[in-house]
C-alpha positions in Angstrom: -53.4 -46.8 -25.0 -49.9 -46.1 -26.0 -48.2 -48.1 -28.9 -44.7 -49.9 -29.0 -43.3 -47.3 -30.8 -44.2 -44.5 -28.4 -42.7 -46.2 -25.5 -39.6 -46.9 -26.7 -37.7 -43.6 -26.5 -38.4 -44.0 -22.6 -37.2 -47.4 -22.0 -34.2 -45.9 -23.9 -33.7 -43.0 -21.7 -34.1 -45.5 -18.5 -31.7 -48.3 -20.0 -29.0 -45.3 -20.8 -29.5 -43.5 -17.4 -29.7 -47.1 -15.5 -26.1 -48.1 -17.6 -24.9 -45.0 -16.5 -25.4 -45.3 -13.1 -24.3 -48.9 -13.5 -20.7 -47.4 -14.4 -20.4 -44.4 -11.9 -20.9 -47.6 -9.8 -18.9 -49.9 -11.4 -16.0 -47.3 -11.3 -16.3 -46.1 -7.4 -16.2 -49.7 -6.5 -12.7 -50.1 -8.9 -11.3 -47.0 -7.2 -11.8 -47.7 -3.6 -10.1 -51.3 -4.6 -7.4 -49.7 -6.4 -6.8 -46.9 -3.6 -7.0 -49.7 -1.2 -4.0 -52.0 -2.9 -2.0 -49.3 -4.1 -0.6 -46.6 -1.8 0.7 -44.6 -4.6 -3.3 -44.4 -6.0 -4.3 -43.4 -2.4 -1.9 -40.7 -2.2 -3.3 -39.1 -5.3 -7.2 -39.9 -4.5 -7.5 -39.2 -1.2 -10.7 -38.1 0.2 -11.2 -35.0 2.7 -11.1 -36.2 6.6 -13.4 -34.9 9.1 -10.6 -33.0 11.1 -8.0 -31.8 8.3 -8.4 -31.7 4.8 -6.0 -34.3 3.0 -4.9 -33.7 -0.3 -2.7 -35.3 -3.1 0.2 -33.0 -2.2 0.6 -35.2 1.1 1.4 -38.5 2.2 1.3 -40.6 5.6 4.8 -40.7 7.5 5.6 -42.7 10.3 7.6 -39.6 12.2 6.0 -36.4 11.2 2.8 -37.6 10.4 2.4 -36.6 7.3 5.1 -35.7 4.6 5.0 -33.6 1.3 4.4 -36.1 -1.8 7.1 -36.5 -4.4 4.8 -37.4 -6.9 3.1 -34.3 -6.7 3.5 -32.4 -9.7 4.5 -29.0 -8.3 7.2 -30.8 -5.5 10.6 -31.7 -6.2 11.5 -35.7 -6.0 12.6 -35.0 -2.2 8.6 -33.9 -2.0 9.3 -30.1 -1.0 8.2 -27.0 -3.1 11.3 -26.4 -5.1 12.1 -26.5 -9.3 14.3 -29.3 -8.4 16.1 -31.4 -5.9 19.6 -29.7 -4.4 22.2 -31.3 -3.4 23.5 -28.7 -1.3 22.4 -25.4 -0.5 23.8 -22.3 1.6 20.2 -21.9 3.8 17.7 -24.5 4.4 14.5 -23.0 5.5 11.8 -25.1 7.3 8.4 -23.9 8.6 4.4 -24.4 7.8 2.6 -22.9 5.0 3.7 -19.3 5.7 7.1 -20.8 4.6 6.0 -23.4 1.7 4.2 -20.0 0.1 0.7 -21.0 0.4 -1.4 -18.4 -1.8 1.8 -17.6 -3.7 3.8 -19.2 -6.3 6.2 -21.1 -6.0 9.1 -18.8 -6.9 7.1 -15.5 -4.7 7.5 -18.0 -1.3 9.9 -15.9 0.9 12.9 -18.9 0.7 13.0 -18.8 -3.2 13.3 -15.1 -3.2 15.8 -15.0 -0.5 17.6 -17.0 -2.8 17.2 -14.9 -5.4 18.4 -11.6 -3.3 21.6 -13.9 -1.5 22.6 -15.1 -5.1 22.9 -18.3 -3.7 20.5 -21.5 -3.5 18.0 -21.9 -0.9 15.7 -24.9 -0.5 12.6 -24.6 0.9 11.6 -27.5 3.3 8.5 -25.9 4.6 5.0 -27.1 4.5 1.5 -26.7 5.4 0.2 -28.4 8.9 3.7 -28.5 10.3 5.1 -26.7 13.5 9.0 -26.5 14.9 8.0 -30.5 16.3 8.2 -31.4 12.5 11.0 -29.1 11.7 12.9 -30.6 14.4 12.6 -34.1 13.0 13.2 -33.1 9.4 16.7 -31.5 10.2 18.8 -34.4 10.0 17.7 -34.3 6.2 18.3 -30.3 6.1 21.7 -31.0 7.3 22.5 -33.1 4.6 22.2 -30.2 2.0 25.5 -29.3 4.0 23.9 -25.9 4.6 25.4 -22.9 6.7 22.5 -21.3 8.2 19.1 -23.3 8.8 16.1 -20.9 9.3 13.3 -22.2 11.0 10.1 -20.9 10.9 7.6 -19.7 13.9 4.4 -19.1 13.4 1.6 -17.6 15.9 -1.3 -18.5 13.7 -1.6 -21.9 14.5 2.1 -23.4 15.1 1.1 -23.9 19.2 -1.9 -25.8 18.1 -0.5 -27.9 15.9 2.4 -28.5 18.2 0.2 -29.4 20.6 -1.4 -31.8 18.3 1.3 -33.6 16.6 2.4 -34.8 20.6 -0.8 -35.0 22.2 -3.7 -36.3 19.5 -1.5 -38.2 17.4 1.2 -39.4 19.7 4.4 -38.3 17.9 7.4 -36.5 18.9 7.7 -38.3 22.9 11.0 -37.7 23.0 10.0 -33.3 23.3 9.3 -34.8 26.8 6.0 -34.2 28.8 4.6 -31.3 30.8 4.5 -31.5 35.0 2.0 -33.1 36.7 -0.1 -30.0 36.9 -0.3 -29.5 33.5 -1.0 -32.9 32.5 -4.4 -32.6 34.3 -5.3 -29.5 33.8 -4.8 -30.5 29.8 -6.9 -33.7 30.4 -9.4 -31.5 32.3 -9.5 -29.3 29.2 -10.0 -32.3 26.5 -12.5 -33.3 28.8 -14.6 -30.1 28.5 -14.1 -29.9 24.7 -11.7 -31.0 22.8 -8.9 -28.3 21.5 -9.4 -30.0 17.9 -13.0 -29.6 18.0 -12.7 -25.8 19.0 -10.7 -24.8 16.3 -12.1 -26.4 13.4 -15.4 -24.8 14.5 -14.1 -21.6 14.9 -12.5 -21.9 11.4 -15.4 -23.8 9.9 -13.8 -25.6 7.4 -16.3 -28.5 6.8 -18.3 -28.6 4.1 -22.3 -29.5 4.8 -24.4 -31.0 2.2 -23.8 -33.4 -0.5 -20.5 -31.9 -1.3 -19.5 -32.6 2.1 -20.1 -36.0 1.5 -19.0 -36.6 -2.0 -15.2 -34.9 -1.0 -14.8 -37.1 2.6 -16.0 -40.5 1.1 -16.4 -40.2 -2.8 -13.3 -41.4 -4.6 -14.8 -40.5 -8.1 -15.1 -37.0 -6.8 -11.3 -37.1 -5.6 -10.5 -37.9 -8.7 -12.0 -35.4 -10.7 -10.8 -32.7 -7.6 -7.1 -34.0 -8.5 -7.4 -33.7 -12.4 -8.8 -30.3 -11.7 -5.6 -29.4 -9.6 -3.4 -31.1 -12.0 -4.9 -30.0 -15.7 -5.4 -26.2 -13.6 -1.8 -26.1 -12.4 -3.2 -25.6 -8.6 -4.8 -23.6 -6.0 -3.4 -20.7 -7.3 -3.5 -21.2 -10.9 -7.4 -21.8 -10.1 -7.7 -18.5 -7.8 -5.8 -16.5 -11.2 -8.3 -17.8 -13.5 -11.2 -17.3 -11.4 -9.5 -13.3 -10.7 -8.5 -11.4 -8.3 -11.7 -10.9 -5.3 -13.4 -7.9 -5.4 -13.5 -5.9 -1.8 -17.7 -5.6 -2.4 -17.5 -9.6 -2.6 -15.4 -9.8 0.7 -17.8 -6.9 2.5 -20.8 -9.3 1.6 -19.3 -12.9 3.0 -18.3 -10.8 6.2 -22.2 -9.3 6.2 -23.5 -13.4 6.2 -21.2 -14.5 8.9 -20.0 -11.4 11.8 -18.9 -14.2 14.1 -16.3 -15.2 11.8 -15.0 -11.9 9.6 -14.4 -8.8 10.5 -14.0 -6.6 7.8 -11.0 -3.8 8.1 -10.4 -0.8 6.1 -8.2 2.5 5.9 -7.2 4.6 3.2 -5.7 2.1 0.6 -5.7 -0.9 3.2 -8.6 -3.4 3.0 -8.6 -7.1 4.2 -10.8 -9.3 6.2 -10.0 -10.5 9.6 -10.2 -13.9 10.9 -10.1 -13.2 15.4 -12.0 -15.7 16.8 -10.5 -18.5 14.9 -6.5 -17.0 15.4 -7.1 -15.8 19.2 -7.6 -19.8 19.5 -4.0 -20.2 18.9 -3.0 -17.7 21.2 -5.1 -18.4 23.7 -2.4 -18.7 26.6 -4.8 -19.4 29.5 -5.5 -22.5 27.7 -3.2 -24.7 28.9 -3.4 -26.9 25.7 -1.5 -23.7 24.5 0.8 -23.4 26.9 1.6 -27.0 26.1 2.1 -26.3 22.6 4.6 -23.2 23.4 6.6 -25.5 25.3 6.9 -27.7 22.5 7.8 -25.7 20.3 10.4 -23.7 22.4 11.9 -27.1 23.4 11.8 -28.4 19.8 13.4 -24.4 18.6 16.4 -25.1 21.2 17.4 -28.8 20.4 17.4 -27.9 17.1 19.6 -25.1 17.6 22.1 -27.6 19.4 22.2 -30.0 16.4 22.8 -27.0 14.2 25.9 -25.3 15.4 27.5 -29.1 15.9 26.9 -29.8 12.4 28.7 -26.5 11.7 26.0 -24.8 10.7 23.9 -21.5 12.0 20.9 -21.8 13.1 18.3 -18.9 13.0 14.3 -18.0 14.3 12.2 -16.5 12.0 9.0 -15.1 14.2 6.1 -15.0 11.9 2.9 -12.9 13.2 -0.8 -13.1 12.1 -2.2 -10.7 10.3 -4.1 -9.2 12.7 -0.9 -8.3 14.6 0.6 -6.9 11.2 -2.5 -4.6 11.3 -2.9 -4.4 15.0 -1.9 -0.4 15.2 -3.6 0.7 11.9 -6.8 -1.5 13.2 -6.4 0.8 17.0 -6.3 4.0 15.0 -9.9 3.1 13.3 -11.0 1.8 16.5 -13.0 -0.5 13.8 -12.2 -3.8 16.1 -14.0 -5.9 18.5 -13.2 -7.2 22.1 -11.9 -10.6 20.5 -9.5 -8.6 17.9 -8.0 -6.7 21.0 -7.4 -9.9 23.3 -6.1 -11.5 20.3 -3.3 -8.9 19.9 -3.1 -8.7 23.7 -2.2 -12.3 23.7 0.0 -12.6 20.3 2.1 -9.9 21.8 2.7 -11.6 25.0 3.5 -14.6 23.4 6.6 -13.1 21.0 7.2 -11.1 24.4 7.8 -14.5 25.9 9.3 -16.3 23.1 12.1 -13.6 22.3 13.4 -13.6 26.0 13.4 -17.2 25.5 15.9 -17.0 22.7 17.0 -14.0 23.8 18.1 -16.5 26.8 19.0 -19.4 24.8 21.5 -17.8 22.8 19.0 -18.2 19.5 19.0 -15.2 16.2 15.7 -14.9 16.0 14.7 -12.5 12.9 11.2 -10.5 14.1 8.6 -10.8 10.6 6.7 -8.2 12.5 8.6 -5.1 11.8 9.0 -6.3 8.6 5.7 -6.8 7.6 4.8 -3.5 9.1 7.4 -1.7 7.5 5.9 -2.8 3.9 2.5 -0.9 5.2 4.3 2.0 6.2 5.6 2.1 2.6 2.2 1.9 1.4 2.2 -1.9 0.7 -0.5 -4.1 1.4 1.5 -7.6 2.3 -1.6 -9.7 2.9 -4.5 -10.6 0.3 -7.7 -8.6 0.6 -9.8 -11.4 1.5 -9.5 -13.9 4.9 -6.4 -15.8 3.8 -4.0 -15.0 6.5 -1.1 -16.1 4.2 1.5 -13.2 2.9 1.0 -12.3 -0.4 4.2 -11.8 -3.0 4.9 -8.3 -0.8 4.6 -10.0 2.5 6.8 -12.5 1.1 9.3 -10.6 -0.1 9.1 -8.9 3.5 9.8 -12.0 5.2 12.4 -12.5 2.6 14.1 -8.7 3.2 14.3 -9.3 7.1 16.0 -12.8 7.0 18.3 -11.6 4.5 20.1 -9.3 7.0 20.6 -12.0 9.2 22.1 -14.7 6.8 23.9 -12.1 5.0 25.8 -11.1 8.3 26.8 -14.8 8.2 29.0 -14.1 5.3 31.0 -11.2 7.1 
């Protein structure tokens, strides 16, 4: 029989690990209440969504959705990715990620350095999730920094999708107007099947399983310590820098555990991982979910272009490709590809095919990142990361940056 004594260190351990758990309670509970009352603690402690990951840097918006966070310690008090809030500016460039520099920093994002090469300011309105539907709404507010050439930003990766999306899943943007009658049911005849949401996040698979999964879509204690990690870190990128640069053995290996989702791509000095199944989605032009999503954004690419030029401003198209395009003839030359690489480049390319006769027809400048991009591997310059991010890296940006320069420089003559 055990004495007193001898018991006591465990009802000590249980009391500690019982008051513990006590607080972890006690503190969830304050946190949901807090996030609950206070929009501005919400905004910082969001949780991760089933569909698309929320963070801190983001806020809801009545128009677009979702808007960039002024609070956020890397935005300026507008809420964009800049060192500080202009007043005017001689270009205002707006687009998704490719254009808010995800991957990069903030001063490598192809807007800052155009700035830096013009001599003159450029502010940088771009941001992740958002297609020419966004852009289209958020000009008004470009066109207050009195700019004289707005660049818009098209992207093939996903820009159609999320087009599609903003109109048709949440219900914004009416005014772009509505398809014909056969499209209309041949769209609801698609959503029917499967919806175009559901394809694409499992093709990227971007949910997390497991208890982690569960902790980041409904654990505000684990939002918060995600945030602080962000914050105290100085980012994403500041986190990739410290954790170093991926090795191409490490990328080889997470291509060898899932062949449905990398492909992995390599000649001479060139080495990346490819992402087809997920970015044929987007290009998918049989879809007609797709074709919707062109539309849109080819409707939302020409009113903006209207409101431009009255303003007194000039108004230019920035065509941004995927990766796999970029790589598309050193990728033939291997013959390293699969069926869905090849339809994917099939498709991309009839897509800019379409989309440049379209400006071409419109009157648009439309600025092709493709030769650009390409151009930096012919000089023996990898402008993409080795891994699956299919975000430029500081030489694709400064690419992107090169080609638009011609154009808004031209402006000047």
């Amino acid at each position: 029989m055990s004495s007193p004594d001898a018991a006591r260190p465990v009802r000590r351990l249980l009391f500690t690990g019982l008051a513990a758990g006590l607080g972890v309670l006690l503190l969830e509970v304050a946190l949901q209440a807090v996030t609950a009352l206070v929009p501005a603690a919400a905004n910082l402690l969001q949780v991760k969504t089933a569909g698309r990951s929320e963070d801190p840097r983001r806020i809801p918006d009545e128009r677009l959705g979702e808007r960039p966070n002024p609070r956020w310690h890397a935005h300026d008090s507008r809420g964009f990715r800049n060192p500080k809030m202009l007043e005017s500016a001689s270009v205002v460039a707006l687009g998704d990620s490719q254009t808010f520099g995800t991957g990069v920093e903030r001063e490598e994002a192809w807007p800052l350095v155009l700035g830096e090469s013009l001599g003159e300011p450029v502010y940088n309105m771009g941001f992740p999730g958002y297609s020419p539907t966004q852009c289209l709404l958020l000009l008004e507010e470009a066109l207050e920094l009195k700019p004289r050439v707005v660049v818009a930003a098209m992207y093939a990766g996903n820009d159609l999708y999320d087009a599609y999306r903003f109109v048709h899943v949440l219900g914004l943007g009416a005014d772009l107007g509505a398809p014909d009658a056969a499209a209309q049911a041949a769209i609801a005849a698609a959503e029917a099947e499967r919806t175009l949401e559901d394809l694409v996040m499992t093709a990227y698979a971007n949910r997390r399983r497991g208890l982690r999964g569960v902790l980041s879509r409904h654990c505000r204690i684990y939002a918060m310590l995600r945030t602080s990690s962000r914050v105290l870190g100085g980012g994403a990128e500041a986190a990739k820098r410290t954790a170093g640069p991926p090795t191409w053995e490490g990328q080889l290996a997470r291509a060898a555990k899932r062949p449905g989702r990398f492909e992995a791509f390599e000649s001479g000095t060139f080495r990346t991982l490819f992402t087809p199944r997920y970015r044929a989605l987007a290009v998918r032009m049989e879809d007609p979910r797709i074709r919707e999503g062109e539309r849109l954004c080819l409707t939302a690419l020409a009113r903006m272009h209207g409101i431009a030029r009255e303003a007194g401003a000039e108004f230019a198209v920035l065509l941004i490709p995927t990766k796999e395009l970029v790589f598309a003839e050193l990728a033939k030359e291997g013959d390293a590809v699969g069926d869905t690489y090849r339809r994917l480049v099939e498709d991309e390319s009839t897509l800019w095919s379409d989309v440049r006769t379209e400006l071409d027809g419109l009157g648009i400048t439309f600025v092709d990142g493709t030769e650009a991009l390409r151009a930096a591997l012919d000089a023996g310059e990898q402008p993409y990361p080795i891994d699956h991010d299919g975000h430029p890296n500081p030489a694709g940006q400064r690419a992107l940056a090169s080609a638009v320069l011609e154009v808004v420089s031209r402006g000047d003559d």
